[in-house]
N, CA, C and O atoms as CSV, one atom per row, in Angstrom:
chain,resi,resn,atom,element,x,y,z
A,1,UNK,N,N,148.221,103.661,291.627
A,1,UNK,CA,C,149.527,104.279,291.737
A,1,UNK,C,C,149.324,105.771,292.023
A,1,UNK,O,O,148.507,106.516,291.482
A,2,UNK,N,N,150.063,106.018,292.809
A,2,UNK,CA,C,149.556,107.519,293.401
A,2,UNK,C,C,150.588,108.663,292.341
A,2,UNK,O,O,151.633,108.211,291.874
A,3,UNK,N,N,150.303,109.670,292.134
A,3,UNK,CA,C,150.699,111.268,291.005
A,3,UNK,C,C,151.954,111.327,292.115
A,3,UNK,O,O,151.837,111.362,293.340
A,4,UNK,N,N,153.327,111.326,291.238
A,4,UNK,CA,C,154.022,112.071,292.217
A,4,UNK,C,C,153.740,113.839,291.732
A,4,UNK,O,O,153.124,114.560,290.947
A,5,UNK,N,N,154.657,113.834,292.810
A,5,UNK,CA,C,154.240,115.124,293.895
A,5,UNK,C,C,155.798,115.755,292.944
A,5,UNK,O,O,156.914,115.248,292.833
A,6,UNK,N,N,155.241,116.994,292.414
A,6,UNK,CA,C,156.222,117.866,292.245
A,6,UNK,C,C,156.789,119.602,292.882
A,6,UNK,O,O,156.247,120.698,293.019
A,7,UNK,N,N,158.079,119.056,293.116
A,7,UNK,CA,C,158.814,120.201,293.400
A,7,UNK,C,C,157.969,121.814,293.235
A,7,UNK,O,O,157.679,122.244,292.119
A,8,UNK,N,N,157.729,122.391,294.194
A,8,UNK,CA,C,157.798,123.857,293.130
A,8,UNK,C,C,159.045,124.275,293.081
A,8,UNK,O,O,159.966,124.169,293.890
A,9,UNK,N,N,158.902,125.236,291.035
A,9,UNK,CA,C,160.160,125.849,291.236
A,9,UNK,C,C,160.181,127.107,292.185
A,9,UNK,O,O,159.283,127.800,292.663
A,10,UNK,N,N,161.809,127.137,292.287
A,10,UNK,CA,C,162.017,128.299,292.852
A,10,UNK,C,C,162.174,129.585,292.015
A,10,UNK,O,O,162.223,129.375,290.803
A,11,UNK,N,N,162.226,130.337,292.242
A,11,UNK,CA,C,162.177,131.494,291.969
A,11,UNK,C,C,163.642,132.306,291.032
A,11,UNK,O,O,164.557,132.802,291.687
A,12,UNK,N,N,163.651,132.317,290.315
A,12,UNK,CA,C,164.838,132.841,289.673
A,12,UNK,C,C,165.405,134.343,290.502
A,12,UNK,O,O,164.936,135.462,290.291
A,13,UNK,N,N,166.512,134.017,291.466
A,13,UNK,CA,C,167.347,134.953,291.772
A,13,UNK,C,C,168.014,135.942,291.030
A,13,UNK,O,O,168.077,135.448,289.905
A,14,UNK,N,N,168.506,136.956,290.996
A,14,UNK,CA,C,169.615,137.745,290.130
A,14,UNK,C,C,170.725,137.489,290.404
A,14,UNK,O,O,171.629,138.127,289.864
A,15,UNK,N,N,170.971,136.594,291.221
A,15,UNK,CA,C,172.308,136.236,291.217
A,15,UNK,C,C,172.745,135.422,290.163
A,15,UNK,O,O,173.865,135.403,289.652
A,16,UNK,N,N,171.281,134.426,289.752
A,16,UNK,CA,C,171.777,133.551,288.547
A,16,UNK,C,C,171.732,134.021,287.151
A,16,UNK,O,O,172.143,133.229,286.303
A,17,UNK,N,N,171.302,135.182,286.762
A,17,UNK,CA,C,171.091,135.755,285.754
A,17,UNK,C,C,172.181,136.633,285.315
A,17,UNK,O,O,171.921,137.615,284.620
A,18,UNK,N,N,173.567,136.311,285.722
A,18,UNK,CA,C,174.696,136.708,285.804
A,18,UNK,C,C,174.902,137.328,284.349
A,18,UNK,O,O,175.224,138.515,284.303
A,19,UNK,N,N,174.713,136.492,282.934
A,19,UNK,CA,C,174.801,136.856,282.044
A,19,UNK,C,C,174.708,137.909,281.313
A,19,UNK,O,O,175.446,138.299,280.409
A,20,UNK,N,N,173.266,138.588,281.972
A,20,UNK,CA,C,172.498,139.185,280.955
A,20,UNK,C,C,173.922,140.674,281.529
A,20,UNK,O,O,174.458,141.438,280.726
A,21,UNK,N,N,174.163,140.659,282.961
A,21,UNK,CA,C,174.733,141.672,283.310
A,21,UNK,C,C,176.022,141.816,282.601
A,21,UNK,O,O,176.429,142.946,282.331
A,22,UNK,N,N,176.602,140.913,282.324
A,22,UNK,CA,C,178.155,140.883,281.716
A,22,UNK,C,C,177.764,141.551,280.556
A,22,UNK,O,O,178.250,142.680,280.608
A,23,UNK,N,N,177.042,141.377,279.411
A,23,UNK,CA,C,177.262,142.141,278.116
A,23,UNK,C,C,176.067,143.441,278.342
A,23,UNK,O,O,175.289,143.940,277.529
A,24,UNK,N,N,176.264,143.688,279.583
A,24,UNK,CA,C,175.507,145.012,279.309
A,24,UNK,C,C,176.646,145.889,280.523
A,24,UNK,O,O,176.754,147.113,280.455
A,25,UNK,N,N,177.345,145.156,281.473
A,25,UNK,CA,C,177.846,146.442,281.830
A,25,UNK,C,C,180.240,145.947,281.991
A,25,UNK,O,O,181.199,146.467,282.563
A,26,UNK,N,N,180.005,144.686,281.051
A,26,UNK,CA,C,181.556,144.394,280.578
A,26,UNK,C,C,182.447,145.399,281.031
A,26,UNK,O,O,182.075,146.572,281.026
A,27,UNK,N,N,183.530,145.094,281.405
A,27,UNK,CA,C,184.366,146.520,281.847
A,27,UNK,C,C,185.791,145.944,280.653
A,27,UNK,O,O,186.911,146.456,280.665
A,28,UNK,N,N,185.415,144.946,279.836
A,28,UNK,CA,C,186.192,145.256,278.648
A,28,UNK,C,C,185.511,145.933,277.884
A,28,UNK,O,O,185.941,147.061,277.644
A,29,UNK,N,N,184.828,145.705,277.541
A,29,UNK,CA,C,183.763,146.495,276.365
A,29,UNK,C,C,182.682,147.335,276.537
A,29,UNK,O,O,181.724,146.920,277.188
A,30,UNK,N,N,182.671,148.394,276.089
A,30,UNK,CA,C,181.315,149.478,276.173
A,30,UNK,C,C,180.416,149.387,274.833
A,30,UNK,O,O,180.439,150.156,273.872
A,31,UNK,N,N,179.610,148.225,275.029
A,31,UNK,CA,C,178.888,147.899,273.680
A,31,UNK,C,C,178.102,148.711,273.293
A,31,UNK,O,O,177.588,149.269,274.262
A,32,UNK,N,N,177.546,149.257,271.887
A,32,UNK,CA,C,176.033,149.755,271.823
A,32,UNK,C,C,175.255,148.820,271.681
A,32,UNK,O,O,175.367,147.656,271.296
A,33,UNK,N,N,174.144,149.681,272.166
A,33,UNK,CA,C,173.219,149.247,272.881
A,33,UNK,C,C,172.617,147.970,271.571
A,33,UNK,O,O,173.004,148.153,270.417
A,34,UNK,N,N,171.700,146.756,271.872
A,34,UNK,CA,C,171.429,146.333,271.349
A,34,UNK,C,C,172.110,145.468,270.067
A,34,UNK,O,O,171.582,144.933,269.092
A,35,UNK,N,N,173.189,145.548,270.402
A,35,UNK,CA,C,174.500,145.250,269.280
A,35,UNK,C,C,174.041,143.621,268.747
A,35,UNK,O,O,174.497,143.228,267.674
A,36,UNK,N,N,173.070,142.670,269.605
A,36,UNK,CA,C,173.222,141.776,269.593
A,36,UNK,C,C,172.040,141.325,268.669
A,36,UNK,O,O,172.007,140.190,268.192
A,37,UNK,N,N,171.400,141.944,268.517
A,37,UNK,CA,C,170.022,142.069,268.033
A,37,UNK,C,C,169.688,142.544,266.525
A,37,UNK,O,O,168.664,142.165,265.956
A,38,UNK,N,N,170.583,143.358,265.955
A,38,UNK,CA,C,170.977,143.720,264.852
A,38,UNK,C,C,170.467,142.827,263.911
A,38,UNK,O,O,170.825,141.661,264.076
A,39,UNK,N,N,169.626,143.086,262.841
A,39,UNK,CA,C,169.970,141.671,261.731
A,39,UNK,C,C,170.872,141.429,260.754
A,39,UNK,O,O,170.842,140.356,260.152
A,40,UNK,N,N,171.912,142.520,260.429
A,40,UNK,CA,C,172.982,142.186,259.315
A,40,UNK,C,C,174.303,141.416,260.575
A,40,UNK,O,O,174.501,141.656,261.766
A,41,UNK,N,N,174.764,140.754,259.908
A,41,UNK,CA,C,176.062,139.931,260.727
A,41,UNK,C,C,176.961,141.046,260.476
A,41,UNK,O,O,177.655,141.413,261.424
A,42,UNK,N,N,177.086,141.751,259.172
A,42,UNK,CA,C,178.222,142.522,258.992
A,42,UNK,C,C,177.814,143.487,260.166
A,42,UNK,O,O,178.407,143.511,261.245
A,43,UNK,N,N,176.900,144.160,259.889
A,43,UNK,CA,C,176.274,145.457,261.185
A,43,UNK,C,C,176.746,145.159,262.546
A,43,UNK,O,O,177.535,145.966,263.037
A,44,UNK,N,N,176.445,144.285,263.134
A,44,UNK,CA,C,176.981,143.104,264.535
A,44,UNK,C,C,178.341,143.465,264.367
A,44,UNK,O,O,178.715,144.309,265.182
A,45,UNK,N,N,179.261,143.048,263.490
A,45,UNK,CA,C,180.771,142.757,263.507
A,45,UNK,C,C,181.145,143.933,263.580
A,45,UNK,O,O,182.035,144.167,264.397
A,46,UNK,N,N,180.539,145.197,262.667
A,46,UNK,CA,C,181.022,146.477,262.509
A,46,UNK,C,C,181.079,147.166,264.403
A,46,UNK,O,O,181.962,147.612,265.136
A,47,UNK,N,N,179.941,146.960,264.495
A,47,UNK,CA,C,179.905,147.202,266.374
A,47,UNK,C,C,180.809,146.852,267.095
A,47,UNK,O,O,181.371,147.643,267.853
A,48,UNK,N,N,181.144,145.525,266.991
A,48,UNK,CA,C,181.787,145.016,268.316
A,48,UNK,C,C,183.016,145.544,267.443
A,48,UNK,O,O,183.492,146.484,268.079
A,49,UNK,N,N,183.656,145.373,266.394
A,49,UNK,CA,C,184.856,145.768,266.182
A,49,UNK,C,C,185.079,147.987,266.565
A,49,UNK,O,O,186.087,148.627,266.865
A,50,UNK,N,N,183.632,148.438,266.344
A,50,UNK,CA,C,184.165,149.788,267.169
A,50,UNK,C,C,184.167,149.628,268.844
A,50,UNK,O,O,184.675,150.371,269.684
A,51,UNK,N,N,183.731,148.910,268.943
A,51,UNK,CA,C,183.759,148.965,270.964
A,51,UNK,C,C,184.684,148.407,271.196
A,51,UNK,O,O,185.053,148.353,272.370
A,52,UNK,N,N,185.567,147.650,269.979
A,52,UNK,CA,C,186.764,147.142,270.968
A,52,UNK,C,C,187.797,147.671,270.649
A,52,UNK,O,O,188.855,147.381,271.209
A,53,UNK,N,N,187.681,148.896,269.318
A,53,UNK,CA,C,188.579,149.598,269.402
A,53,UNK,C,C,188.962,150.548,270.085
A,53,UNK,O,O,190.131,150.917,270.198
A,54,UNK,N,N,187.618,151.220,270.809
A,54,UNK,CA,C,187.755,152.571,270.988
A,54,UNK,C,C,188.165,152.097,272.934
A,54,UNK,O,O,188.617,152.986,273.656
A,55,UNK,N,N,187.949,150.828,273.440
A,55,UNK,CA,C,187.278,150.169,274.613
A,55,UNK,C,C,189.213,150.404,275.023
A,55,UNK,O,O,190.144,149.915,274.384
A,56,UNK,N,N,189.299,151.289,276.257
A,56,UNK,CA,C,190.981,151.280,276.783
A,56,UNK,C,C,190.902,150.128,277.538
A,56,UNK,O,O,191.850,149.364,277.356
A,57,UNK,N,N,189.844,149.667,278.541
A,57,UNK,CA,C,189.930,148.445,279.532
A,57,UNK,C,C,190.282,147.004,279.577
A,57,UNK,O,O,190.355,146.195,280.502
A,58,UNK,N,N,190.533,146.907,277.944
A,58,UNK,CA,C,190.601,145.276,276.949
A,58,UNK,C,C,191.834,145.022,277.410
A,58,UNK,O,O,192.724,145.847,277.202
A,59,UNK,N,N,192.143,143.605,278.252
A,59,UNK,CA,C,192.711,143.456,278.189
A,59,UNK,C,C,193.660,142.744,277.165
A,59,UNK,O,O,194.834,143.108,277.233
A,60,UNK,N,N,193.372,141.840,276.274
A,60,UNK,CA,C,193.648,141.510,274.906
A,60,UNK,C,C,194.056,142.238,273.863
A,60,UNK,O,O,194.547,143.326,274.164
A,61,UNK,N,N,193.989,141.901,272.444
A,61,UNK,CA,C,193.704,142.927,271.528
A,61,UNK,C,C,192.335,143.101,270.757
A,61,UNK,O,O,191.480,142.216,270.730
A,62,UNK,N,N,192.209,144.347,270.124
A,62,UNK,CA,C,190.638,144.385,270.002
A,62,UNK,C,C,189.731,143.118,268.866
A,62,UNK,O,O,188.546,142.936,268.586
A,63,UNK,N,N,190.910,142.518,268.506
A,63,UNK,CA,C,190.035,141.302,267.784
A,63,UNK,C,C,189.630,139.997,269.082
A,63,UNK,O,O,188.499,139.536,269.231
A,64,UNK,N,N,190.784,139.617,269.859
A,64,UNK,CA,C,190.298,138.857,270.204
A,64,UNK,C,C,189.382,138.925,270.986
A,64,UNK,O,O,188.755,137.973,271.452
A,65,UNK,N,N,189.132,140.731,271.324
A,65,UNK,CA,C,188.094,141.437,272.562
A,65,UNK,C,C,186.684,141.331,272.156
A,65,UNK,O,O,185.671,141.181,272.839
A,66,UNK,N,N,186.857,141.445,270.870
A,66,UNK,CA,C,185.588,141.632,269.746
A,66,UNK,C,C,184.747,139.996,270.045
A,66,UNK,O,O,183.659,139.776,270.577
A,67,UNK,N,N,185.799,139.011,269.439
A,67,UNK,CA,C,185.705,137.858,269.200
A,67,UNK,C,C,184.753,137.370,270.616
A,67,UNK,O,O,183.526,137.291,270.670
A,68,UNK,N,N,185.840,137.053,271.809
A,68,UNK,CA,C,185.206,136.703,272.653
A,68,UNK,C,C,183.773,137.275,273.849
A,68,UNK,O,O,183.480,136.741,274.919
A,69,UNK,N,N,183.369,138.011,273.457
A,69,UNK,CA,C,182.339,139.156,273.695
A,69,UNK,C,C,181.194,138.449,272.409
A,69,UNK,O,O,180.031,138.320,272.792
A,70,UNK,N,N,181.393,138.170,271.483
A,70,UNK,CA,C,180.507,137.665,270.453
A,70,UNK,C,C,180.301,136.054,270.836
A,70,UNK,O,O,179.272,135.436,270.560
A,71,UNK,N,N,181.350,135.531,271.457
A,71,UNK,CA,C,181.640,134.010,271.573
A,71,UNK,C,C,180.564,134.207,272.989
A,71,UNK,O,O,179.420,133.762,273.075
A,72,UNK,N,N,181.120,134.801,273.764
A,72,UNK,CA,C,180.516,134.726,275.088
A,72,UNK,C,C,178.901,134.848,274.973
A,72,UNK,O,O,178.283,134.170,275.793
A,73,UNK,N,N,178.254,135.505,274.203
A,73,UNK,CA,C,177.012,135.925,274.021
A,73,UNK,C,C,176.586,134.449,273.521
A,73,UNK,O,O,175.898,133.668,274.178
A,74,UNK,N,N,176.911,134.306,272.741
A,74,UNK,CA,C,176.260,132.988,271.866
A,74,UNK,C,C,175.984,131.383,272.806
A,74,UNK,O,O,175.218,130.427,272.687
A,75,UNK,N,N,177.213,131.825,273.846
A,75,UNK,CA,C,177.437,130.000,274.327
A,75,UNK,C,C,176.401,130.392,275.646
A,75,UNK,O,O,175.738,129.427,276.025
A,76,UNK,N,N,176.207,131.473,276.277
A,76,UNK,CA,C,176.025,131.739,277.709
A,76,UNK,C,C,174.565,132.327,277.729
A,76,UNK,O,O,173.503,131.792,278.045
A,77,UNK,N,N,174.939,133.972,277.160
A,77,UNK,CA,C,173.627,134.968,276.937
A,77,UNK,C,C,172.348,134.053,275.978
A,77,UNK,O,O,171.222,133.766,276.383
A,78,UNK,N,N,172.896,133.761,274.740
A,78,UNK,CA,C,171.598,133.430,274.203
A,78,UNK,C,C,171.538,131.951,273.959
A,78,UNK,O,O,171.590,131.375,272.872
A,79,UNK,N,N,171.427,131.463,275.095
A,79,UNK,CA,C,170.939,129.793,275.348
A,79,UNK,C,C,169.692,129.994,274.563
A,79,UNK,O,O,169.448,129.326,273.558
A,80,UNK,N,N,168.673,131.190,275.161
A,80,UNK,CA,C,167.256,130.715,274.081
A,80,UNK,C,C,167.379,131.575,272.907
A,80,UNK,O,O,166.323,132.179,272.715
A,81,UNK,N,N,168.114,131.796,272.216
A,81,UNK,CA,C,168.114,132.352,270.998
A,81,UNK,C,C,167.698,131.121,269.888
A,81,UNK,O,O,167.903,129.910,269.820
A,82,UNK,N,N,166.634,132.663,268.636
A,82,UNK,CA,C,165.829,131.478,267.738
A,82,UNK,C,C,166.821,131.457,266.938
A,82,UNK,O,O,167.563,132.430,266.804
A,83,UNK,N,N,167.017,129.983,266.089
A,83,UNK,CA,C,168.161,129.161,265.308
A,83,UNK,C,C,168.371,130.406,264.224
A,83,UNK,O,O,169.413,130.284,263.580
A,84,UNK,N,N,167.819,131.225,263.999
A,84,UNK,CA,C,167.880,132.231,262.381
A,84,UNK,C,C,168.556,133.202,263.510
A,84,UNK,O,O,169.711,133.460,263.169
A,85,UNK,N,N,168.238,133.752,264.608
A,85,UNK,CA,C,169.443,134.879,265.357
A,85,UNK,C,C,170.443,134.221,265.320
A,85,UNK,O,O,171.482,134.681,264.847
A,86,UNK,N,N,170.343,132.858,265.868
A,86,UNK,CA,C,171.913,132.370,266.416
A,86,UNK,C,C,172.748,132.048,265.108
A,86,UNK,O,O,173.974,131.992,265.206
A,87,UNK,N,N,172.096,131.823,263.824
A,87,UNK,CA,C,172.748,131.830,262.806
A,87,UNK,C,C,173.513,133.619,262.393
A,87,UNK,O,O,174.627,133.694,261.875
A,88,UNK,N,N,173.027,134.358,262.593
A,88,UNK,CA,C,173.523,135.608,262.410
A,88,UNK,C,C,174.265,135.800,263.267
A,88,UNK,O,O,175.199,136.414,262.752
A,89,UNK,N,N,174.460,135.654,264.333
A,89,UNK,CA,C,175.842,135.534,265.149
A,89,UNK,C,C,176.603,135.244,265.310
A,89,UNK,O,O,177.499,135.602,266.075
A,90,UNK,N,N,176.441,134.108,264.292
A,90,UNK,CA,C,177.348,132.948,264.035
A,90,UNK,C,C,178.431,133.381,262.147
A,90,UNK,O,O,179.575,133.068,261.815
A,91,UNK,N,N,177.522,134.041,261.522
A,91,UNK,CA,C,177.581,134.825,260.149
A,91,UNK,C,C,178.868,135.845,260.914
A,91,UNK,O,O,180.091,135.806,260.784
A,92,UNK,N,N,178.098,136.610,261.625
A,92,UNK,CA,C,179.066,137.726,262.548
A,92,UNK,C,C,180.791,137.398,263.064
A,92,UNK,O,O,181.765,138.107,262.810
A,93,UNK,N,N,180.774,136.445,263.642
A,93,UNK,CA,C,181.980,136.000,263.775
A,93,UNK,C,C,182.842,135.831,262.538
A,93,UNK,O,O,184.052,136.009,262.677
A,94,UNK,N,N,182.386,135.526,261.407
A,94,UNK,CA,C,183.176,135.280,260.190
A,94,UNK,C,C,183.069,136.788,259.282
A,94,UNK,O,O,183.805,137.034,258.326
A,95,UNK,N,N,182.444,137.333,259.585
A,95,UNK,CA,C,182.652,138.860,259.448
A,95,UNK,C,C,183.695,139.490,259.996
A,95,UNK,O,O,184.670,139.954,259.406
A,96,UNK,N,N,183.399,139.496,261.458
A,96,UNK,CA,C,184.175,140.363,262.165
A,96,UNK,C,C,185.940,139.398,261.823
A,96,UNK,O,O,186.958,140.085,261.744
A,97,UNK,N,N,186.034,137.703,261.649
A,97,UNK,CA,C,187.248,137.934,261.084
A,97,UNK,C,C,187.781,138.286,259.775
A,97,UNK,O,O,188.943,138.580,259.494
A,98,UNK,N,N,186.667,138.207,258.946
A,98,UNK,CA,C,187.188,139.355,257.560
A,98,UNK,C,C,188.010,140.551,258.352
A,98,UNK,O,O,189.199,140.540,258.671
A,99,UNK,N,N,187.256,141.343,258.523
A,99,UNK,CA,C,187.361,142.798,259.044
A,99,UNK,C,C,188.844,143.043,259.466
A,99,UNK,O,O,189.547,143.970,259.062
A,100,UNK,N,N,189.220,142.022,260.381
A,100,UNK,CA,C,190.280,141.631,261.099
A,100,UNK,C,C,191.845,141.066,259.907
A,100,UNK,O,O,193.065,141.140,260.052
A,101,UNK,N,N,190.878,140.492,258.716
A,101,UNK,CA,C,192.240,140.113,257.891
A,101,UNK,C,C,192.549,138.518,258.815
A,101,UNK,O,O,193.715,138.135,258.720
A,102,UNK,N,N,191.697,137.702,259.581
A,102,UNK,CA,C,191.968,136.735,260.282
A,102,UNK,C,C,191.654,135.210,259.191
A,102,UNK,O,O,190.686,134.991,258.462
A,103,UNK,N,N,192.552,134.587,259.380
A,103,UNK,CA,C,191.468,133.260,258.200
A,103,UNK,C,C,190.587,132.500,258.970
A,103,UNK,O,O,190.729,132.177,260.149
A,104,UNK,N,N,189.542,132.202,258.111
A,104,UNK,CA,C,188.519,131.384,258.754
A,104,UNK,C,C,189.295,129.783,259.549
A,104,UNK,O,O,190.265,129.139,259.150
A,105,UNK,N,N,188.255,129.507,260.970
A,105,UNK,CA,C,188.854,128.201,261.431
A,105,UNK,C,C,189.402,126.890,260.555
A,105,UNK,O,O,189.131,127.181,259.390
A,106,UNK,N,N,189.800,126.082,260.567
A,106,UNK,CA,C,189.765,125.239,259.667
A,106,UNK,C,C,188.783,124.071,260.069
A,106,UNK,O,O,188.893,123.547,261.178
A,107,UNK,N,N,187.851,123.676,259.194
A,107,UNK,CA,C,186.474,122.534,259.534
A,107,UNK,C,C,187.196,121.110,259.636
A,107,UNK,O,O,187.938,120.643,258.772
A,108,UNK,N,N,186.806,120.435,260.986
A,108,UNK,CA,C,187.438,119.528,260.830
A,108,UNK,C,C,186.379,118.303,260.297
A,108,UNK,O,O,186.813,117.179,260.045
């Protein structure tokens, strides 16, 4: 039986790396730098809740600006994030809705 024959890959374009550009140059949000990387969840939440306050371009309000900027990172940006980051990002969201006075989702 003969080895199949594999594809080479191609080459990763910047066109497909669309992501990394959205949370670094967002024209809702002017994040600091590294916001994502942080290890306290509260620290994370405290961030995105100042960039989306101070941020005039949001179109939303600054929770749900906060929110989805944290949402967006998690489902898109950090596909390879290790399970203990993505848990702190995940901590973060339930922070940042403390902060907010928002109630947690309800678990179904």
């Amino acid at each position: 039986m003969a080895a199949k024959r594999r594809r080479p890959t191609p080459e990763r374009s910047p066109a497909r790396r669309w992501t990394g550009r959205v949370t670094r140059e967002s024209r809702a949000l002017d994040l600091e730098d590294r916001v994502f990387t942080l290890t306290d969840p509260k620290e994370i939440a405290k961030s995105l809740r100042r960039s989306a306050e101070r941020s005039t371009r949001r179109k939303a309000g600054p929770f749900a600006s906060a929110m989805s900027m944290l949402t967006f990172y998690v489902n898109r940006a950090g596909k390879g994030l290790q399970p203990r980051q993505k848990t702190k990002l995940m901590r973060a969201k339930s922070e940042l809705r403390k902060l907010y006075g928002k109630p947690e989702p309800k678990r179904r």
